[in-house]
C-alpha positions in Angstrom: -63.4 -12.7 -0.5 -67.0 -13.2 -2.1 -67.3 -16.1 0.2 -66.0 -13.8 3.6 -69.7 -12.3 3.3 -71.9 -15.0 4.1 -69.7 -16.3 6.3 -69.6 -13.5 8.9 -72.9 -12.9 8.3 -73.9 -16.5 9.3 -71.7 -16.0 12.1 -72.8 -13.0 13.3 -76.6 -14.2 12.8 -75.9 -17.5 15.1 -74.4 -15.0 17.3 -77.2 -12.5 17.7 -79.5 -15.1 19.0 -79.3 -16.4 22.8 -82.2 -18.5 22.5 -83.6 -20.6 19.4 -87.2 -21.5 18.6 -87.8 -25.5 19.4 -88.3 -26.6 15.9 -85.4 -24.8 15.1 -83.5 -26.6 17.7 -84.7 -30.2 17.1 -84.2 -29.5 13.6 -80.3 -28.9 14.5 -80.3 -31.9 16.7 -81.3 -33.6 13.8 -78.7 -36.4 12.9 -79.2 -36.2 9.4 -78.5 -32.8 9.7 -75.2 -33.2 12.1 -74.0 -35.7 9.9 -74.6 -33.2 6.6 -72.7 -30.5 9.1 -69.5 -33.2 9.8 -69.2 -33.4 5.9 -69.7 -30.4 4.7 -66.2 -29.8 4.0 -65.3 -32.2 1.9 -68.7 -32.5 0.7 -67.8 -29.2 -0.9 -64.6 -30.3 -2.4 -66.0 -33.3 -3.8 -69.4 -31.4 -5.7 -67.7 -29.6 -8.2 -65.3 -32.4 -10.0 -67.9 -35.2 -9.5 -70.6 -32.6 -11.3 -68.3 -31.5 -14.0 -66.1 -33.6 -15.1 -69.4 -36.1 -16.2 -70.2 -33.3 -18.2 -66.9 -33.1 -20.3 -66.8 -36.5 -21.0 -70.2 -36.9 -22.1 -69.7 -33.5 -23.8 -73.7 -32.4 -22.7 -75.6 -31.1 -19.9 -76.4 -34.1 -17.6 -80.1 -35.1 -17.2 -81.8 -34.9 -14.0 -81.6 -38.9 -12.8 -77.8 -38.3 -14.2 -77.1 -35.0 -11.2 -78.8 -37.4 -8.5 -76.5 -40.2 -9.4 -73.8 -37.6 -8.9 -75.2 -35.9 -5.9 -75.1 -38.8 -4.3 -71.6 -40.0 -5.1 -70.8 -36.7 -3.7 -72.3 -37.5 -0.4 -70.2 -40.8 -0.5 -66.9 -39.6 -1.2 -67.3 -36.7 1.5 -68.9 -39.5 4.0 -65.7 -41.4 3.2 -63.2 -38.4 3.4 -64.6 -37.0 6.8 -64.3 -40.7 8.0 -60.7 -42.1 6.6 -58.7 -38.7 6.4 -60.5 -35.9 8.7 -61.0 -37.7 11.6 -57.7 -39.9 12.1 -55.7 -36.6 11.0 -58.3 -34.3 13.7 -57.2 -36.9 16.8 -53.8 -37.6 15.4 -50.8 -36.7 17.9 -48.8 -35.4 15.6 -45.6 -33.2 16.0 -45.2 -30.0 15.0 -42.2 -30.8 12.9 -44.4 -33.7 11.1 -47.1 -30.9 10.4 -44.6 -28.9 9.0 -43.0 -31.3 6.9 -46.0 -32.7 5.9 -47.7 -29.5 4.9 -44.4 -28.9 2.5 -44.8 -32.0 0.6 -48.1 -31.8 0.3 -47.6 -28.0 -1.1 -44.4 -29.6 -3.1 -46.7 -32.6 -4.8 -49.4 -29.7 -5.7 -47.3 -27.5 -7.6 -45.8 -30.2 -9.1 -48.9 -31.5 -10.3 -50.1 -28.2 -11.3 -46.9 -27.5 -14.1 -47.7 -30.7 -14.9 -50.8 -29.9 -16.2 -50.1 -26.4 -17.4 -47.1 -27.4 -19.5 -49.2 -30.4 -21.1 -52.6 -28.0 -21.8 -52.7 -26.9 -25.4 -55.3 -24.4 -27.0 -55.1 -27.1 -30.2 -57.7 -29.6 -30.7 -56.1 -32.5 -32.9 -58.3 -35.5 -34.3 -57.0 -39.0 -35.1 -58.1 -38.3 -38.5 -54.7 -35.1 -38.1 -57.4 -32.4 -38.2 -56.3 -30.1 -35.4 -58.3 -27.0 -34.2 -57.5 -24.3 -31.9 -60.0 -23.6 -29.4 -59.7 -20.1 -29.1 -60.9 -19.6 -32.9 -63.6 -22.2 -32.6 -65.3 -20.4 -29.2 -64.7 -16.8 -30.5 -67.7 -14.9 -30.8 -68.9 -12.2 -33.7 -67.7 -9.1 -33.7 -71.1 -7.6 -32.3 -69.9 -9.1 -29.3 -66.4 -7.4 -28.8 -67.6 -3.7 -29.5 -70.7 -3.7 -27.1 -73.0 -3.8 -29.9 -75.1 -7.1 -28.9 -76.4 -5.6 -25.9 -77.7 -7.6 -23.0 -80.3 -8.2 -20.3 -81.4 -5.1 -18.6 -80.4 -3.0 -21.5 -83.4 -1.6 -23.7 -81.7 0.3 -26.2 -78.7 -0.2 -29.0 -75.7 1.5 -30.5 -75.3 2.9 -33.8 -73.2 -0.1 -35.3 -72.8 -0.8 -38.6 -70.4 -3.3 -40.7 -70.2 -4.4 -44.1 -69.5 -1.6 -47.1 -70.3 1.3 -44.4 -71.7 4.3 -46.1 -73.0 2.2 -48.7 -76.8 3.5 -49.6 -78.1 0.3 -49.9 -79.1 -1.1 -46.3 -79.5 -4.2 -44.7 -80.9 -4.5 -40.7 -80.1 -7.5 -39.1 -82.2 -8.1 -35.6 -82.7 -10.7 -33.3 -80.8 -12.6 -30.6 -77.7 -14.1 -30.3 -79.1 -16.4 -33.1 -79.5 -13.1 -35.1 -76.0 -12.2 -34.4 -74.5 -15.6 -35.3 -75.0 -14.4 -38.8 -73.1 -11.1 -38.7 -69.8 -12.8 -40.2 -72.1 -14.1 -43.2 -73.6 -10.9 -43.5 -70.7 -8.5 -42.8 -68.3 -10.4 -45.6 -71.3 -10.3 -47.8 -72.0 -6.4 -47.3 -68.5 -5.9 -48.6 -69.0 -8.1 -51.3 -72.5 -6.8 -52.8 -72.0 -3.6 -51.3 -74.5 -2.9 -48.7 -74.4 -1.2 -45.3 -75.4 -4.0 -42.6 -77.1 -2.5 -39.3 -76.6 -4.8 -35.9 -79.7 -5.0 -33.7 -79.5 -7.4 -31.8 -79.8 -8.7 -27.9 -79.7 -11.6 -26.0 -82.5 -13.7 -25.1 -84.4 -11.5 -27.3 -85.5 -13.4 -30.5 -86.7 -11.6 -33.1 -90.2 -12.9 -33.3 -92.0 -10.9 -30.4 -92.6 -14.3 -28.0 -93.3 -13.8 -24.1 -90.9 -15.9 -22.5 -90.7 -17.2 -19.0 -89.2 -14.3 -16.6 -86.1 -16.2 -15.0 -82.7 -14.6 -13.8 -81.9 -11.4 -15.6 -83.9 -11.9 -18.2 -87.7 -9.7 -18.0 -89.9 -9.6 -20.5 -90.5 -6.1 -20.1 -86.9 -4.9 -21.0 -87.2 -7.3 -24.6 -90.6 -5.8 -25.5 -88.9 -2.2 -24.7 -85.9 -3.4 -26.7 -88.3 -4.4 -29.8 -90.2 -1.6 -29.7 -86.8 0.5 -30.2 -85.5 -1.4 -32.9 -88.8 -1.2 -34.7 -88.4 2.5 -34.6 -85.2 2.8 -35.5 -85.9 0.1 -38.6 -88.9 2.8 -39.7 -86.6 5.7 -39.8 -84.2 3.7 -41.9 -86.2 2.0 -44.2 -83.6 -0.4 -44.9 -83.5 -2.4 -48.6 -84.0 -5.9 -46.4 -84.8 -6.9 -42.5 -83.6 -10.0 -41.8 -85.3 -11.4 -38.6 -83.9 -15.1 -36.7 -83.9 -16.5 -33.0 -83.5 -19.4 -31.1 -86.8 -20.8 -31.1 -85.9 -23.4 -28.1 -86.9 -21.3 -24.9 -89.3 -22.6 -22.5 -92.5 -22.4 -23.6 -94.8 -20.0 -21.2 -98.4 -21.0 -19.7 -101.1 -20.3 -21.7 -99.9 -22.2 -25.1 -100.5 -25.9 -26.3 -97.1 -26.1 -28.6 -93.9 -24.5 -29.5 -95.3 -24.0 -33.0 -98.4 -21.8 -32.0 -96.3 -19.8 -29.4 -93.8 -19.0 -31.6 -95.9 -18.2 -34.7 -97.9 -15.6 -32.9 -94.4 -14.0 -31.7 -93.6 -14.0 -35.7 -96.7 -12.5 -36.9 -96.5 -9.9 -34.4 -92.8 -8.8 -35.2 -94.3 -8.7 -38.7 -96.8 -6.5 -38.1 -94.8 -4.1 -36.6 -92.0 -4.2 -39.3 -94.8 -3.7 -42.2 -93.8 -1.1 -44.3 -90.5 -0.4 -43.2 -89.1 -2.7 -46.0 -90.1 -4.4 -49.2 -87.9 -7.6 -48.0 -89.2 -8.8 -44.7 -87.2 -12.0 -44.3 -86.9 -15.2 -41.6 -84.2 -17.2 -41.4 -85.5 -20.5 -39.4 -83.4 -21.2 -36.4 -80.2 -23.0 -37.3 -80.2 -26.8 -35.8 -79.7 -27.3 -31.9 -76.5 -29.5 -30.6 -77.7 -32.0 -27.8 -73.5 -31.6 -26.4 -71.3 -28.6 -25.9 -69.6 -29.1 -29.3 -66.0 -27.8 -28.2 -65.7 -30.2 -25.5 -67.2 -32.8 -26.9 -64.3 -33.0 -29.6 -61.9 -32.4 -27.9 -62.8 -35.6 -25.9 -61.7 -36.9 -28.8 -64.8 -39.1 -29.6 -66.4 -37.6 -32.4 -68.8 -39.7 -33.2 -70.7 -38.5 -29.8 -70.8 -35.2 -31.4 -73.1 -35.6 -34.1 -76.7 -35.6 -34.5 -77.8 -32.2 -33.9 -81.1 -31.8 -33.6 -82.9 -30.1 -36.8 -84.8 -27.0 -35.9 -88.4 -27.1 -37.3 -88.9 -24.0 -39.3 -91.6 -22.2 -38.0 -92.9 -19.8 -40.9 -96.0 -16.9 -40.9 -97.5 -15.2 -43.6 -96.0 -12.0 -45.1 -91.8 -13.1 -44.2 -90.1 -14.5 -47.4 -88.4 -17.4 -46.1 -85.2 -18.7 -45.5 -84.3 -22.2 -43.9 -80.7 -23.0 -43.4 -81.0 -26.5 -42.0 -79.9 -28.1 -45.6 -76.9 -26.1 -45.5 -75.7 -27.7 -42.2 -77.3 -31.2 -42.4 -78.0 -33.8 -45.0 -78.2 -37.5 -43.3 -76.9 -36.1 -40.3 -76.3 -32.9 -38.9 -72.8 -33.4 -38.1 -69.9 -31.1 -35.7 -67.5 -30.7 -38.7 -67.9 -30.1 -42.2 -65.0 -30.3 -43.7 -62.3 -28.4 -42.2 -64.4 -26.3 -39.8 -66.3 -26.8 -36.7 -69.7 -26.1 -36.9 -70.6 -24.7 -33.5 -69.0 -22.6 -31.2 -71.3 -23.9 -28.1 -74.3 -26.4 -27.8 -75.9 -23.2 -29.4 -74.5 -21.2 -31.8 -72.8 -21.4 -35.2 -68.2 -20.5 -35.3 -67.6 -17.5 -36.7 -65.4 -20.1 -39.2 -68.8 -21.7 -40.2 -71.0 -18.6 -40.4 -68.4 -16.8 -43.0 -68.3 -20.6 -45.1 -71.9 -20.1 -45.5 -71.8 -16.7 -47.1 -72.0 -18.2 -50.3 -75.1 -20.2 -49.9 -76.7 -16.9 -48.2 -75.9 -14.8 -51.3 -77.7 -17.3 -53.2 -81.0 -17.2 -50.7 -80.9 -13.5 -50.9 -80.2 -13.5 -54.5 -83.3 -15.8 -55.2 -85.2 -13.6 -53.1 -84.8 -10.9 -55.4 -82.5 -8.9 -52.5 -79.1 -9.0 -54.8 -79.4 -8.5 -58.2 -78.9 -12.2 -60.4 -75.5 -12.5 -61.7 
């Protein structure tokens, strides 16, 4: 049905008009262009498999010289298509029975093919080492996400969520982004532990060090800076025991700045300034390291040795936060997909709940030795 609209639109457009400008009537005459028109068909069934399926084998995004390659395989196969099966089938004389018949097997051969595949799919990852993972635990997301309290583009203002020993008087704010809110299973196991109240601000595409980003989509910089200024109200009137700020600091870098490091330190010192004196424990956590594949699928291609080497986030640190940096927690020679028994990422982004509840313990010890939890 989505695609019904553009259609009859287009239709109705061509339709409207009894006589086109010149240009754009040499530019339909155009042979290029008549030949793009004869293959647009299976030019459109041949895109989508030729562009993804590269992707889940090499378990990444592709590069750009990589999508040309593939654009232009795509063009190939739908040259060959339109010229081997379209055309002898359009100027076949074929009977109506053979149509028939023909259109049953063909419908017979699908379905089979389809159980096929349905009965073999599996939600369970299993290595050759026996390690076996199911997929739907690995890509689950934190519970922020299921109780709309990670809120999302367009949205300037959070609910009242709170985790960990609820009620507690000691308070603990975590804001941010998503990388914020990749931490919530740390912090939520470790609020029950230590007994404090944990507070959820956190959007997407909203790091917690104030950065201007580069407008694109959905995302405006107008709603984050509405967002911030918010949560920085909201952190005043609680006056929480310990903020804990974090983001991904691997957005586009806007015009104006030389390097990552300058634009992201001014976004830090300004999210400090507006948190002073709202809490005697100011704290950044450094972005966690970055996956160059899509960690899920890149195991599950079974070749695991693609899937490590994630690339260690510099940690970016101003004057005034105390300082956290969990890249030794998740790397030593490498920073590898699995550690131990548990995936490490969820995405090419973002820590499994799995993981982020295994590092609770080295957490407690950061917080501890920042004077946040009382020494044991």
């Amino acid at each position: 049905m989505a695609a019904l609209v553009p259609v009859i639109a287009t239709a109705i457009s061509i339709a409207a008009v009894h006589s086109w400008p010149r240009i754009l009537s040499s530019i339909g005459n155009n042979r290029f262009v008549q030949w793009l028109g004869a293959i647009s068909y299976p030019l459109y069934l041949w895109h989508w498999p030729l562009l993804v399926i590269p992707v889940v084998y090499f378990g990444r995004s592709l590069h750009i010289y990589e999508r040309f390659l593939c654009v232009l395989a795509t063009l190939l196969f739908a040259h060959l298509t339109h010229r081997f099966v379209e055309e002898p089938l359009r100027h076949a004389q074929l009977q109506p029975r053979t149509i028939v018949r023909g259109g049953a097997l063909a419908t017979v051969f699908a379905l089979t093919i389809s159980l096929g595949i349905y009965s073999s799919s599996s939600d369970l990852i299993t290595l050759p080492d026996g390690k076996a993972f199911s997929l739907t635990e690995v890509m689950r997301k934190p519970i922020v996400y299921e109780d709309g309290c990670h809120v999302n583009n367009g949205e300037t203002t959070s609910p009242n969520c709170r985790y960990g020993n609820v009620g507690s008087r000691r308070k603990i704010v975590l804001f941010g982004d998503s990388h914020a809110a990749q931490w919530m299973p740390t912090l939520d196991k470790l609020g029950r532990e230590k007994d404090f109240e944990l507070i959820s601000l956190t959007k997407s595409a909203c790091p917690g060090p104030s950065v201007v980003k580069v407008d694109t989509g959905e995302y405006k910089n107008a709603d984050c800076s509405a967002w911030r200024s918010y949560a920085f109200n909201r952190i005043k009137q609680i006056q929480p025991d310990a903020i804990l700020v974090a983001g991904m600091q691997y957005f586009d870098i806007p015009s104006g700045y030389t390097d990552r490091a300058s634009w992201w330190r001014e976004g830090e010192r300004k999210t400090y300034l507006a948190l002073k004196g709202s809490s005697d424990h100011i704290v950044y956590v450094s972005d966690t390291p970055h996956p160059i594949r899509d960690i899920p699928s890149c195991i599950a291609a079974g070749k695991l040795e693609r899937c490590n080497g994630s690339q260690r986030s510099i940690p970016y640190f101003s004057p005034g936060y105390q300082q956290i940096n969990p890249t030794s927690w998740l790397c030593a020679r490498t920073c590898p997909a699995i550690i131990g028994s548990i995936v490490v990422y969820r995405d090419s982004s973002h820590l499994t709940v799995a993981m982020a509840r295994a590092l609770s313990v080295k957490m407690d010890v950061a917080l501890t030795r920042l004077g946040i939890f009382n020494a044991a």
